[in-house]
C-alpha positions in Angstrom: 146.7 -30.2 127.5 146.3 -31.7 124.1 147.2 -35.6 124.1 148.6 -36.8 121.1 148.2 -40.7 119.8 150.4 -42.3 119.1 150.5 -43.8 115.4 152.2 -46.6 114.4 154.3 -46.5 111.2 152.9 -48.9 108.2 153.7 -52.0 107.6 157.4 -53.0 105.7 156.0 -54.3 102.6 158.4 -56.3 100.2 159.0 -53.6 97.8 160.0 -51.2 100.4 161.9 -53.7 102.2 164.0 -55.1 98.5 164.3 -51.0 98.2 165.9 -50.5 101.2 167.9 -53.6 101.3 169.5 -52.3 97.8 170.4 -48.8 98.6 172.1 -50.1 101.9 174.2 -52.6 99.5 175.1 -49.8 96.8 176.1 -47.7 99.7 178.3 -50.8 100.9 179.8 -51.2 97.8 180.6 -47.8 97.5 181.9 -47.1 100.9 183.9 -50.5 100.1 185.7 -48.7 95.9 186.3 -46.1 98.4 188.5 -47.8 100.8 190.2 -49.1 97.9 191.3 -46.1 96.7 192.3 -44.9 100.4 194.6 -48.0 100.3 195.9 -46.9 96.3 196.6 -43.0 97.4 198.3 -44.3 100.6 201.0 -46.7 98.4 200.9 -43.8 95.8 201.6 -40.6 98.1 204.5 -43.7 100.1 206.1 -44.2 97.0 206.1 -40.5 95.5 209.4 -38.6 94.9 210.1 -35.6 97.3 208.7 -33.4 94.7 205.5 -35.1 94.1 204.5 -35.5 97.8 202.7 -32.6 98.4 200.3 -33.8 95.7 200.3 -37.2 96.8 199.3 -36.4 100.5 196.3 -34.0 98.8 194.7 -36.7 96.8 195.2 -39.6 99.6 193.8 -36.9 102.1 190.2 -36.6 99.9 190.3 -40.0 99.0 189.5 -40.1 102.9 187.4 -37.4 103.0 185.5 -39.6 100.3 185.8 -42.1 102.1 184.4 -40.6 105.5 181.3 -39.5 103.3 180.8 -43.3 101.8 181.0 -45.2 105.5 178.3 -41.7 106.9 176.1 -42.7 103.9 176.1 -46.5 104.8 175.9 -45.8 108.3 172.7 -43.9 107.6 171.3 -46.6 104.9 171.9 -49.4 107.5 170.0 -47.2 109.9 167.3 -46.8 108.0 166.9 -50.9 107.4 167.2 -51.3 110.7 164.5 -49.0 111.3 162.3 -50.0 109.0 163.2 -53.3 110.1 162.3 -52.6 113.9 165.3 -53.6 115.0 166.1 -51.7 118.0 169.7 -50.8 116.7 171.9 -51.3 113.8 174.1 -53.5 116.0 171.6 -55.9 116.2 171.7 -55.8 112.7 175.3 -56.6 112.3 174.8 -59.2 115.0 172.2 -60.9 112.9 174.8 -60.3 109.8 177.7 -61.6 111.2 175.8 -65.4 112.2 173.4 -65.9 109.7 172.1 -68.6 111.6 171.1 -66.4 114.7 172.1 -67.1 117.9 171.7 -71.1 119.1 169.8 -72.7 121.3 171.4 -74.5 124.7 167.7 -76.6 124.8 
């Protein structure tokens, strides 16, 4: 039986890490226009006339489907940083986003 070793992935450098740190903000950004227009094509297909609703419920249902695809996209960039990052998961990630000041000290 053949062992295999174990290599270790290169270091982050800066470039990669500004890289990687830019696509996962583009992808926020766009996951964030997309909610946006969820919100528009939900007050759009509310107010449309009987006639119109049918079309209105079409274009809020792939502004969701749009949607869906932005947050997967993000979901995946984040992963990626958090990889790359060695953070064990992209929740420790958001933990360290939510309190920019990491957790405190009691000593």
């Amino acid at each position: 039986m053949a062992h295999r070793r174990k290599t270790r992935a290169p270091p982050m450098t800066e470039d990669t890490q500004a890289w990687l740190m830019d696509e996962a903000v583009d992808a926020y950004v766009e996951w964030r226009e997309e909610c946006a227009t969820v919100r528009d094509a939900y007050e759009r297909w509310g107010r449309a006339m009987a006639g119109d609703c049918g079309s209105a419920f079409a274009a809020y249902w792939a502004a969701v489907d749009r949607e869906e695809r932005a947050a997967d996209i993000y979901a995946e960039r984040m992963g990626r940083l958090a990889a790359a990052c060695s953070l064990r998961s992209p929740v420790a990630l958001n933990a360290s986003v939510r309190d920019p000041d990491g957790p405190t000290s009691s000593t």
